[in-house]
N, C-alpha and C positions, 0 to 999 in steps of 0.2 A: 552292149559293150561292158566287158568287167571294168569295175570301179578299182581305183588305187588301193592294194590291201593296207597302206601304212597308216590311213585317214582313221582318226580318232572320232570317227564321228559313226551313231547307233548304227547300224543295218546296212554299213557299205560293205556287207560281201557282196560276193556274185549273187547275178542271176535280180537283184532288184532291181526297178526301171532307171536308166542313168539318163537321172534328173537333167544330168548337164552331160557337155563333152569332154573324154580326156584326148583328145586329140593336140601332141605335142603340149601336152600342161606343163610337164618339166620347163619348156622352156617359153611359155607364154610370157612369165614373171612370177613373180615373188611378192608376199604382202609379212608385213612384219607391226604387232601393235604394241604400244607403252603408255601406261604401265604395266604388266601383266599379272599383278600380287591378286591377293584375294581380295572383292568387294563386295560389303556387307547388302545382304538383300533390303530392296524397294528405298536405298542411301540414289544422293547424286554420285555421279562419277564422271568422269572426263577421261577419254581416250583418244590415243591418235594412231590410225591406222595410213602405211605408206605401203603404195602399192610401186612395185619396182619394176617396171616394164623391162622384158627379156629379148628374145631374137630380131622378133619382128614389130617391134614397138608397139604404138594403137594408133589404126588408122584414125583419119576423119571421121567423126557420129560413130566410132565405136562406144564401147562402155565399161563400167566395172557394176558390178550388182553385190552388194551389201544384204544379205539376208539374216533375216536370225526367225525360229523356228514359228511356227503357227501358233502355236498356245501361248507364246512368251507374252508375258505383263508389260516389259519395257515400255516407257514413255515412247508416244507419235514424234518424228521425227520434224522438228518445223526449221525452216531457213529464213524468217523474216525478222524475227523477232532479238538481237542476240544478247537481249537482257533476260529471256523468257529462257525457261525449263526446255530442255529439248534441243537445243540450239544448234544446228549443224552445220558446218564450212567445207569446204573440198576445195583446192588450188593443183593447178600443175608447174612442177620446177621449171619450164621452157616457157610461161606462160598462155598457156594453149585455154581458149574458155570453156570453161565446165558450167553446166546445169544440172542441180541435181532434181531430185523427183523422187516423194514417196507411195506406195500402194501398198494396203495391207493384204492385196490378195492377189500377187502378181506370178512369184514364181511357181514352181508344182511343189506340196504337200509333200513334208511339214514344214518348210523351207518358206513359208509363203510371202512373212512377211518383209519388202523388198525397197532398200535405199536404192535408186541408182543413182550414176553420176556421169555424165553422158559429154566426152569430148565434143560440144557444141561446133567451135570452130579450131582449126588448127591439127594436131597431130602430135603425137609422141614417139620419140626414136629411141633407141633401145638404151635401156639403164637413165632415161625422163623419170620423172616419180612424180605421182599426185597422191596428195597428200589428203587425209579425211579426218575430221575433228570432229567424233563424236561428244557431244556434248561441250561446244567450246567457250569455255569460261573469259575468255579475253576480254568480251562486252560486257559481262554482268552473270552471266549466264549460271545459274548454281550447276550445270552439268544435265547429262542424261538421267532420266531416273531409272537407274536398276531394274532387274524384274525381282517381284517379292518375294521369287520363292528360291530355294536354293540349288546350286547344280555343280556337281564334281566338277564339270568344264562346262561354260557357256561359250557360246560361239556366235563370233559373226562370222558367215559362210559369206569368202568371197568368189566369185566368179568376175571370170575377164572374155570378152570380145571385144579381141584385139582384132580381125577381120573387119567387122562391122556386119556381121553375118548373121547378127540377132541367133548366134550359138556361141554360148556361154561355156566358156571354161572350167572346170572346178581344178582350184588351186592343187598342188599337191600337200603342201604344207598350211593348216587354217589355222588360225587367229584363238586364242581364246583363254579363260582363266576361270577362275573358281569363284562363286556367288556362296557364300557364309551366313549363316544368323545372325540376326542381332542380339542386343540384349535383353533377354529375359523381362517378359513384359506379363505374362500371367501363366499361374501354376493350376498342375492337376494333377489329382488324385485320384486315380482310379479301379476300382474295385469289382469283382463280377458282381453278375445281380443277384443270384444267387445260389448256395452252395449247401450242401447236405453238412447235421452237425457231426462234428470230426475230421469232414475231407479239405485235404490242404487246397490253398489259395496262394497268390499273388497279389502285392498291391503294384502297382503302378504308377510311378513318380515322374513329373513330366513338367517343365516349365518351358511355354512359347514364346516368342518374340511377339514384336505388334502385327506382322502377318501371320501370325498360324509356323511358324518354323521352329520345330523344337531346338534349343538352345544352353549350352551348354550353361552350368551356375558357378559360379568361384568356389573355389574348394573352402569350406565351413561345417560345422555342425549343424545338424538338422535334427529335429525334435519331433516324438507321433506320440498321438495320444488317440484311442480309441473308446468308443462310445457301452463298449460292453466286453469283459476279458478277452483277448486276444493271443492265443500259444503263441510263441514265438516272433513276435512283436516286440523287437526294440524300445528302449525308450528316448534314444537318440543314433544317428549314425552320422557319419561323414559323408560328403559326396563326392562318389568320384574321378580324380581330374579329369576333364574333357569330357567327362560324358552327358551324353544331351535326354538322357533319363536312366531311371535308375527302378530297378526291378527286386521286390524283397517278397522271397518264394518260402514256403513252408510255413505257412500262417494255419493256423485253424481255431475254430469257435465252437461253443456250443448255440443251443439255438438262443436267435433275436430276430424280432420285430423287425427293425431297421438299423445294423451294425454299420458305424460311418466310423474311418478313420482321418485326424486332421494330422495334416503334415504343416509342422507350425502356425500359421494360420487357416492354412486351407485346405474346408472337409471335402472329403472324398463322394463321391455319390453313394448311396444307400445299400446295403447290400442284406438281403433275408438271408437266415440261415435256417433251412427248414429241411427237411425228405420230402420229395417230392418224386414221382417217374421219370421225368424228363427234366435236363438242366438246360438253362440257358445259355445260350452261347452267341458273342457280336462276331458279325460277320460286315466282310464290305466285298460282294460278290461282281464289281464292275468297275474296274482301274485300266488304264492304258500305258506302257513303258516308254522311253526311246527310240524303241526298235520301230514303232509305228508311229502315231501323234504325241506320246507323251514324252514323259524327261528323264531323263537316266534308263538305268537297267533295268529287266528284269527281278535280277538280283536283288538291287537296290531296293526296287519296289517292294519287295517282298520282307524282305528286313527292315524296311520302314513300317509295313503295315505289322509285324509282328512284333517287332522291339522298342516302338517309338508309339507307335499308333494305340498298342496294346489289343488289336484285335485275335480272335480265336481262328479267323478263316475267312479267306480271300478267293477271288478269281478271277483271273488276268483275262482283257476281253478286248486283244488289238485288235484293229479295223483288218477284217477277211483281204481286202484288197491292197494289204501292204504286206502279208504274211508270206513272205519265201518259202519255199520246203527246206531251205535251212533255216530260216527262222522259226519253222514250225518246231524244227528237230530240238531246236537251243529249248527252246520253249516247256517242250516237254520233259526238257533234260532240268527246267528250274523247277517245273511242277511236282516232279519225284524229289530233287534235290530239297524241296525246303519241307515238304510234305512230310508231318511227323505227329501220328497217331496221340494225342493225350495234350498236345503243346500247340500246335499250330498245322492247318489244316488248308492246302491250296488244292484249289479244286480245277482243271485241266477246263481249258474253254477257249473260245473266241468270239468275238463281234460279229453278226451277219448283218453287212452294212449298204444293202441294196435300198433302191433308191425310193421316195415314199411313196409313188405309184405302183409299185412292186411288193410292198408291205413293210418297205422302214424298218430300223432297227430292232435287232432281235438279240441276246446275249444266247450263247449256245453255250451248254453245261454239261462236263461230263463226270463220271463217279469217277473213272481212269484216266489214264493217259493212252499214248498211242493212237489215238481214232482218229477219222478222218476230217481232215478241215473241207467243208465244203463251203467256197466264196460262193458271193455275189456277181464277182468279176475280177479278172485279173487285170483291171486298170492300172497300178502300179507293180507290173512284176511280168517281168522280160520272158520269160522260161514259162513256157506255154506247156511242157510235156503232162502235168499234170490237169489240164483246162478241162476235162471229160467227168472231173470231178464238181463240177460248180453247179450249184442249183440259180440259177436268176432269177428266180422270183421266190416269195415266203412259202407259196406253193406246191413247186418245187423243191424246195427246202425240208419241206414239213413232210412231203412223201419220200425224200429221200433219206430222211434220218428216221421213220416210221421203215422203211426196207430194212433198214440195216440189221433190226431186232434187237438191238439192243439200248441201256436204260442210256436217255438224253433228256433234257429240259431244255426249253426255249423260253429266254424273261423280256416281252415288250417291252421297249422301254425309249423314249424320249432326248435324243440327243443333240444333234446339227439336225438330221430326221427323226422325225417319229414314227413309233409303230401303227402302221395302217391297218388295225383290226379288220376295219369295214371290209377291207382286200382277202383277208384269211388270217383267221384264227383256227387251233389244232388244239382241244378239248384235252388229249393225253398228251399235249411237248408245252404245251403253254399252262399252266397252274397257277402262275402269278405274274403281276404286270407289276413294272418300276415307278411309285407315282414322285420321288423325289429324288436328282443327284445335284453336282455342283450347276449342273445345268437348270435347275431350278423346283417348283413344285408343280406336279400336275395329275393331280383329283379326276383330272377327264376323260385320262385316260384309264382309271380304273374303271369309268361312265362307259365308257364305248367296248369294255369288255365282258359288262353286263347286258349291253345295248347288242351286244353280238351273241347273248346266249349265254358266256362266258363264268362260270363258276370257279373265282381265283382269288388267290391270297394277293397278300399287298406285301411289298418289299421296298427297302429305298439303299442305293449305294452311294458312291462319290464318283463314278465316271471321272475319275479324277483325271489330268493330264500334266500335271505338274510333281507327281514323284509324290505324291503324299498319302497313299491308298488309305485307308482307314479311320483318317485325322484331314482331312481332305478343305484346305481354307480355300476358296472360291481365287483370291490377291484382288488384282486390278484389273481384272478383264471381260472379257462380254459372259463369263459365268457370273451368275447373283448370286449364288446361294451357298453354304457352307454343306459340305457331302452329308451324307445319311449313312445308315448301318441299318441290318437285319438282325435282329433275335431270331434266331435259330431255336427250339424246343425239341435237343435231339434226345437221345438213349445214352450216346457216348461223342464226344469229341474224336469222332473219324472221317474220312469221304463217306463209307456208307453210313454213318449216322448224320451229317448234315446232309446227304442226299435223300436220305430217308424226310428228313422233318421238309424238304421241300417236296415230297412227292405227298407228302398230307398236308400241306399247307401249313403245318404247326409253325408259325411265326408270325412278327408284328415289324414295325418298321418305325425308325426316328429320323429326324431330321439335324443338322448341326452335332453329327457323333453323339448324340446327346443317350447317356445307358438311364435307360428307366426301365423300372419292372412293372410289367403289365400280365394281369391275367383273367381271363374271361371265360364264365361257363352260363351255357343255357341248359335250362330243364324244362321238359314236359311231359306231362300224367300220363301219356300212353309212347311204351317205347316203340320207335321207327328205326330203319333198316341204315344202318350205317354204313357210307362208301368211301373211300380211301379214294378209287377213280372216281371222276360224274359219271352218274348213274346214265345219262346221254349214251356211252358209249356200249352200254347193254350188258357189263360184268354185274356180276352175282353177288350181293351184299357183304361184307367184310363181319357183318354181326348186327344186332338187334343191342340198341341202348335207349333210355330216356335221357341221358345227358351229354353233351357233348363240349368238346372247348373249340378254341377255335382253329378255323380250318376245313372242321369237321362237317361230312355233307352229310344231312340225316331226310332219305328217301321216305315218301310214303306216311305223312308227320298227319297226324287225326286230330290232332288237337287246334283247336282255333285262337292259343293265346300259350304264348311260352316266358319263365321267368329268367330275366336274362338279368347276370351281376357278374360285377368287374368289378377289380382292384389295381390302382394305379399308384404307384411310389415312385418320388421324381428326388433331386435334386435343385429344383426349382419350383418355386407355389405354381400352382396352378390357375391359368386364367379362365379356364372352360372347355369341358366336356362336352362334346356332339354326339350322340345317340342316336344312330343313323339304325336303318332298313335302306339296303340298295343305296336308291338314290334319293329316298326321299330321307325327310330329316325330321324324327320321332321328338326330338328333348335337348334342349340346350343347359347343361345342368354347371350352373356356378356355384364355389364357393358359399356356404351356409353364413356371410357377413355382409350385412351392410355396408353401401359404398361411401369411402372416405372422399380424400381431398388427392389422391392419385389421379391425373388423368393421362391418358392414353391414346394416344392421334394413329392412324395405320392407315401406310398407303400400300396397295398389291396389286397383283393379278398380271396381267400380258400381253402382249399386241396380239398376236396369233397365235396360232399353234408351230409353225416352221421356224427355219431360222428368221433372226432379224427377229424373235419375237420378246426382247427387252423393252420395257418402257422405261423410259426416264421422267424423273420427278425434278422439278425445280421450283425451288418459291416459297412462299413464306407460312407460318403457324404463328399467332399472336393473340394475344387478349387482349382488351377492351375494359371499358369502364371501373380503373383503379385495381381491378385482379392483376397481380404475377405470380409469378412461378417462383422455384428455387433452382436449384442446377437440373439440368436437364437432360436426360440419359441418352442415348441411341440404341434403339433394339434392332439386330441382324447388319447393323453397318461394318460391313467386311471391308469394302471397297473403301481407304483411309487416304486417298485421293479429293473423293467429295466431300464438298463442304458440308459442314455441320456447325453454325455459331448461332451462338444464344446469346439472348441478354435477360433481362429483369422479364418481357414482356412479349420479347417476337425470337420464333425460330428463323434464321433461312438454313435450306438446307438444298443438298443437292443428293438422288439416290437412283437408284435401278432397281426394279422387280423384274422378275422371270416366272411370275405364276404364283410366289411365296407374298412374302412380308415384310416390309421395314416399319420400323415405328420409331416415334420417341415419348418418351415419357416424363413426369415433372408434377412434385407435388406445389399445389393453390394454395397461396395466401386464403382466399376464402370462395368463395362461387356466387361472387353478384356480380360478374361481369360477363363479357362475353367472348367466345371463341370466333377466331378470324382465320380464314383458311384462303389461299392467295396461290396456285398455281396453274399451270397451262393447260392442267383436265381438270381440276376441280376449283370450283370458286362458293364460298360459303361460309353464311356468319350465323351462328347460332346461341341464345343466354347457356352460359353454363348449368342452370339449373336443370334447363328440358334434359341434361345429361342422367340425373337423378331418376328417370321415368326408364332410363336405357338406353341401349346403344343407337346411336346415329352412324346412316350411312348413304354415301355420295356415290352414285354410280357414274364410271368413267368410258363406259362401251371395253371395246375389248375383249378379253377372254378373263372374264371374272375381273375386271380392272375397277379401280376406286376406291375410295379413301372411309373410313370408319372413326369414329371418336367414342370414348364413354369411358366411367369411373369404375377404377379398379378401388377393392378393399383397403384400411391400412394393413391390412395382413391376412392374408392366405397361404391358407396348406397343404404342403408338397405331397399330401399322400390325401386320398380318397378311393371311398369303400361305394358303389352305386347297384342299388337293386332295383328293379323294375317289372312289371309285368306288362309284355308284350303282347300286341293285336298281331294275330298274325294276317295276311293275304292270301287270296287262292294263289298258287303257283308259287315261285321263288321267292323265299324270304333270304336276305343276307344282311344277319344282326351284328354291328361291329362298331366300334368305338374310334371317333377322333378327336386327339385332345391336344389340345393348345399350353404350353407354358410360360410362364412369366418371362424367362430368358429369351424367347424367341424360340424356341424347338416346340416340334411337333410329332405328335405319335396318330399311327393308326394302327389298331390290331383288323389283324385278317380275319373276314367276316365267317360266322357261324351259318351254314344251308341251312333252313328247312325248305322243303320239297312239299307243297300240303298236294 
């Protein structure tokens, strides 16, 4: 059934599945809400929605269904409490009784999550009203809480069965208003990593709100000051009006070490300036719009991740099973449209979102536009004329994008589903696997694509679904973790020079947007046969080298020991270096200073691998015998809902992991006393000193689950130089780097082959 063209809401054209009925909507009723101004993101708010019954009024046990979208942060809706947060009431003008009822997973996707309000006893006659008070302040109530993130229009989608026919109406006219930033809560400066002496740059000026929303700053003077001469570099400017960042082009340097610009008080991350082959370039290769599960447009997305985000290169990866063939057409029409050689770089894709028996999430990448979307299924989309095109299984998938002849990549990757390697992995579409998005961190899955054979780089994006592609804050909701980015190591800033650097693996991955430069080369004494493809697949070597960087698969390796060095320059000290091979783990390389009076608590890891697989943390951190603390930090606490209160001597706090990390931090009075650890997975008291010997750590079951403790330096530094020489194995060595920062971000560079 075509949907109403006049509905301001993503993907109601024709042809997608009509979620609800428009049968006589015009005149079912009418819903009208106040206030309807703009309300700042993750604020209370109070609203009143009246829904105005039309022809044929609401039967007995009819209902109204109150929706608003799947990914929205929004505060749980509760009816008992009406002093508490959330507070909700429903009446009807004829006194007819209402009971209301929440589910967060009621209606059909993205719509899911669902207030109803259900004419218990009695009846409503045409032009009755009941009346709905979102978050109703009359008892005490501070109101609804917002969702944190912002959105041109947010909507409560109403529907009415007015029947009692459990078929829901969609209004024609919906509800909704505009979600705004708050106030500027912390700034950034951002700079690439790095850049050849002479060639122009951009810096990137950015201050967020306390969620992660870029945020406009009051019109003032601002101040740069730069760590080594800078061309064209201001030494003050204005800001401005309205704008929620601010972009100053035409920079250049000669060479340095590590060039940082401070934008009044705060520096920029590090930037080389050196010649080098290949430059760096951030990418966020996995975001979802409106049009499917996520928030706003397209468009939006796209100018968020390129003007706000400041990244180099995107690609849009809605769920296969929500993608119209007109929404494929739009799609491809925003891929060209933003798609601009030198500046910004959108790369033509989609999500293959079958189901994890099938082989689970796959991100489909292509150099072009125009090709074909081949779904999972056409579960949500009415118009079946193209269904001959769908692969249902990874399979399937993998031989039908291998027909087609031409260049595709396929990125496992970890979302509601995971990628089921074990089902089918494809050696030439699969290169690299996603081990971090908003969804959280997961290391295992790069395990199980070694565990399958698998010779593949590491990537991490933001799966964002909140409009924030590239800058990607987790808000309030079952994501834990702040999005990632990919280093790209292309030729040029193009589609074919970023498809290029994924087709050799040339890249590394961060976690928390976080731009560090990383770069890793191995050597050994006798040169072996270098493959751009795994050599598995039986092509003809690309050339003969002794050294390789990473990504690089070096066949046929004689050597039984290779020197492997890395250089990492961060923004944030460094807590430690992992020196891995595969899966095993060669060297845990800290900071060259002995441990202060810093201590360090981390709780991580995961229920499962599927969904539902957040853990929660509750409970207390405290010392013993006359030690306390000073103020006490929070590392990765996105989620500004849960408790976090300190005092002199005890944390309580409240948090979630998804496979990553929260911690908090707090320098000691002195270390004679004792750590006390108090919650529902882990229980443990230990003297501060045994900390001195090294890290302690509590296992929680789970997937990598439990809690660690130990002393950080009074000072470490953000850049390190590591040389080694390596044992190699018979068979597949993969030499690659994971590093830990003080900020809570993490890096992995994509592993070096040798093949012995």
């Amino acid at each position: 059934m075509q949907r109403p063209r006049h509905l301001d809401l993503p993907n109601a054209h024709a042809g997608h599945t009509a979620h609800f009925t428009d049968y006589r909507a015009a005149e079912v009723g009418h819903v009208a809400i106040s206030p309807d101004g703009p309300v700042e993101a993750g604020s209370f708010a109070s609203h009143t929605l009246v829904f105005t019954a039309g022809r044929f009024g609401v039967d007995d046990t009819g209902s109204l269904r109150i929706c608003t979208r799947q990914v929205s942060d929004n505060g749980r809706p509760q009816f008992t409490d009406p002093k508490a947060p959330n507070f909700v009431t429903a009446e009807a003008s004829n006194g007819a009784k209402l009971v209301l009822d929440y589910n967060p997973k009621l209606a059909m996707r993205p719509w899911s999550r669902t207030l109803t309000v259900t004419v218990a006893r009695g009846f409503l006659s045409p032009g009755d009203t009941i009346t709905i008070r979102m978050g109703d302040t009359r008892g005490g109530s501070p109101g609804m809480r917002m969702q944190t993130y912002c959105e041109a229009r947010f909507h409560y989608l109403v529907l009415a069965d007015v029947f009692a026919t459990c078929n829901w109406a969609l209004l024609p006219e919906q509800p909704g208003f505009r979600i705004v930033p708050g106030p500027p809560a912390r700034r950034l400066a951002i700079l690439p990593t790095r850049r050849a002496p002479g060639e122009p740059f951009a810096l990137l000026l950015r201050a967020d709100d306390r969620w992660g929303n870029p945020a406009a700053l009051p019109a003032g003077t601002h101040r740069l000051r730069a760590s080594a001469p800078v061309a064209g570099l201001p030494e003050s400017f204005t800001w401005p009006e309205g704008a929620r960042a601010h972009r100053i082009e035409g920079l250049r340097a000669e060479a340095a070490e590590a060039l940082t610009i401070t934008w009044d008080e705060t520096p920029s991350n590090p930037m080389r300036v050196a010649a080098g082959p290949l430059t760096p370039y951030w990418a966020d290769l996995h975001g979802q719009s409106g049009e499917t599960v996520g928030t706003g447009s397209i468009d939006a997305l796209a100018a968020y991740a390129r003007d706000l985000a400041g990244v180099d290169a995107i690609c849009h990866q809605g769920n296969d099973f929500q993608v119209t063939p007109e929404g494929w057409a739009d799609f491809n029409r925003a891929f060209d449209a933003f798609d601009q050689a030198g500046r910004f770089v959108f790369l033509p894709g989609y999500e293959w979102s079958g189901n994890t028996a099938l082989g689970g999430d796959r991100n489909v990448i292509f150099p072009d536009s125009g090709r074909t979307i081949r779904r999972s299924c056409h579960a949500l989309i009415e118009a079946l004329a193209d269904e001959h095109t769908d692969a249902l299984d990874a399979r399937a998938l993998h031989a039908a994008l291998r027909a087609e002849g031409a260049p595709v990549f396929c990125i496992p990757h970890v979302g509601g589903r995971f990628a089921n390697l074990h089902y089918a992995h494809d050696k030439a579409l699969e290169r690299s696997v996603e081990v971090h998005s908003d969804w959280g961190t997961f290391d295992w899955l790069f395990d199980d694509a070694l565990a399958v054979g698998g010779r593949v780089g590491i990537v991490a994006g933001s799966d964002g679904h909140k409009g924030r592609q590239g800058a990607s804050h987790p808000g309030a909701s079952q994501f834990g973790s702040y999005g990632g980015l990919t280093c790209l190591l292309a030729t040029d800033l193009s589609r074919a020079g970023v498809f290029d650097a994924l087709r050799r693996r040339h890249h590394y991955a961060t976690t928390n947007a976080a731009r560090v430069h990383a770069d890793v080369a191995v050597r050994i004494a006798t040169p072996a046969a270098l493959h751009i493809d795994d050599p598995a697949l039986g092509g003809a070597p690309d050339g003969q080298t002794a050294e390789a960087m990473m990504g690089d698969i070096l066949a046929g390796v004689a050597d039984d020991h290779a020197e492997f060095s890395a250089e990492i320059m961060a923004a944030s000290p460094i807590e430690r270096i992992e020196l891995r091979n595969g899966r095993d783990l060669i060297e845990v390389i800290r900071p060259d200073a002995p441990p202060g009076l810093r201590l360090r608590v981390v709780w991580e890891g995961s229920e499962y691998r599927g969904r539902g697989r957040e853990t929660s943390w509750v409970g207390e951190i405290g010392l013993g015998g006359g030690t306390s603390w000073g103020p006490v930090r929070a590392i990765n606490r996105f989620n500004l809902d849960h408790r976090f209160e300190a005092d002199a001597t005890t944390l309580r706090f409240q948090g979630v992991t998804t496979g990553g990390f929260q911690a908090m931090e707090a320098t000691l009075s002195d270390l004679d006393g004792t750590l006390r650890i108090e919650t529902g997975l882990v229980k443990a008291e230990l003297p501060l000193r045994a900390l001195l010997d090294g890290e302690h750590r509590w296992d929680a079951g789970g997937l990598g689950r439990g809690m660690r403790a130990f002393m950080l330096p009074d000072a470490a530094p953000a850049a390190m130089r590591v040389a080694r020489r390596v044992a190699l194995k018979p068979g597949d060595n993969a030499l690659f780097l994971r590093a830990t920062f003080e900020d809570g971000s993490v890096l992995w560079t994509s592993p070096v082959y040798l093949l012995r």
